[in-house]
C-alpha positions in Angstrom: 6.3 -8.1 -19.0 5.8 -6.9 -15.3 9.7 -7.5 -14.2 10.3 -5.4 -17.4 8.1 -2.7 -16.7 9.2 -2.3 -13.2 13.1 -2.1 -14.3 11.9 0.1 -17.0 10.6 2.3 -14.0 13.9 2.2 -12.0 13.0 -0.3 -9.9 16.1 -1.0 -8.2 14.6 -4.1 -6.0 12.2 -6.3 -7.3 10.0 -8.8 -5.2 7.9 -11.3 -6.8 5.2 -13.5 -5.2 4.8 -17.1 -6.5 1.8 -18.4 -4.0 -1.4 -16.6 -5.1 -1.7 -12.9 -3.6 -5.3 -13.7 -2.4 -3.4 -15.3 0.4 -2.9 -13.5 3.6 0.8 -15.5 4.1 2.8 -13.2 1.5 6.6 -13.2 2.3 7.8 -11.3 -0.4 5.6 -8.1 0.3 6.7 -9.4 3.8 10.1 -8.8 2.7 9.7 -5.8 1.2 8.1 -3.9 3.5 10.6 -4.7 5.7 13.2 -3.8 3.4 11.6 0.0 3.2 13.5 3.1 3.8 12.1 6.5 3.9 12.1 8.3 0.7 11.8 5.0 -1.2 8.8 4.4 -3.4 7.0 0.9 -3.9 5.8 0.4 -7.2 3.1 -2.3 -8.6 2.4 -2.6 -12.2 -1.2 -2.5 -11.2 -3.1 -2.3 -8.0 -4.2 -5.7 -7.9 -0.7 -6.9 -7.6 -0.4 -4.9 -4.0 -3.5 -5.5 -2.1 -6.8 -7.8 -3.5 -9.3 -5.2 -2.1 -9.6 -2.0 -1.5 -9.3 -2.1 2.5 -6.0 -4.0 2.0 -4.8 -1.3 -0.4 -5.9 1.1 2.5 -4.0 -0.6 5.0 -1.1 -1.2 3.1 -0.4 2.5 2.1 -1.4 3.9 5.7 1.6 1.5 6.6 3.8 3.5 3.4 3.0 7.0 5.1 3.4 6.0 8.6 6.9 4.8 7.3 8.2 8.2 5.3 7.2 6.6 2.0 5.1 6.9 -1.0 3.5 4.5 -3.8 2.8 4.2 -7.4 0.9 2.1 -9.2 2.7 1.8 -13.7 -0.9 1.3 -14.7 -3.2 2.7 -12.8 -3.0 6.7 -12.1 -2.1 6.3 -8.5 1.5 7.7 -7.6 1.3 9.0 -3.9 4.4 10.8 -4.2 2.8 14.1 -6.3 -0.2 15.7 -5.1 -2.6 14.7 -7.9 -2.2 10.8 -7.2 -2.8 11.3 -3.0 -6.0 12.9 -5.0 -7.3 10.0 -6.2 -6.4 7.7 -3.9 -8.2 9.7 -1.5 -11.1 9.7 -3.6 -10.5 5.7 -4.6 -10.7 5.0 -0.7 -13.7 7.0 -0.3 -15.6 4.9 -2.8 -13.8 2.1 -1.3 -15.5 -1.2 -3.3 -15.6 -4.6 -2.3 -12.6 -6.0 -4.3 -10.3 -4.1 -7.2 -11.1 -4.0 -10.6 -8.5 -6.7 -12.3 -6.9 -6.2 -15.5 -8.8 -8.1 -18.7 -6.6 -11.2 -19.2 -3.8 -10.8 -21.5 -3.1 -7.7 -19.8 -1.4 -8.7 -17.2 1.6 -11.6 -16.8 2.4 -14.8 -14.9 5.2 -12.9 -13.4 3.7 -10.8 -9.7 6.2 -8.4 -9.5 6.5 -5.5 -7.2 9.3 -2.8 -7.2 10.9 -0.1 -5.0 12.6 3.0 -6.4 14.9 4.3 -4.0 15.7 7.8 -2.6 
């Protein structure tokens, strides 16, 4: 369902996880964020598949700008690339709690997937 989604979105790479995101050790994000261009735009079905709290989310998009590129999140109403989702996020990181909401079960899929449209 989440590998669909993101193709569905014009993902054109797709990086999945297999160990458990909670982990600091990811080498598929590592992969991806090394695979990053500017202009490109990393996209996670939901937010919880990027980061596991807010801070790391923080980081993690900091790292995106620094690097020329932006982020959207299929599920959640986060895309960094348009002014209204830097809105939110700003405001989201403000608020900034402890962990991120997860999806209710069902919602989401045994498949971690993360995407990148390209430029």
């Amino acid at each position: 369902m989440q590998i669909e989604a993101l193709e569905a979105a014009g993902c054109t790479c797709i990086f999945t996880e297999i160990a458990s995101g909670s982990r600091a050790d990811r080498p598929e994000l590592a992969n991806a964020l090394s695979d990053l261009r500017p202009g490109d735009t990393p996209i996670a079905r939901h937010l919880d598949r990027l980061g596991r709290s807010v801070a790391q989310l923080i980081e993690l998009i900091g790292a995106f700008e620094a690097r020329g590129v932006g982020f959207r999140s299929l599920c959640d109403p986060i895309d960094r690339t348009t002014a209204a989702g830097e809105l939110i996020f700003s405001i989201f990181s403000v608020n900034r709690p402890r962990r991120l909401p997860h999806p209710a079960p069902g919602a989401g899929c045994a498949v971690r997937g993360a995407g990148m449209e390209r430029a």
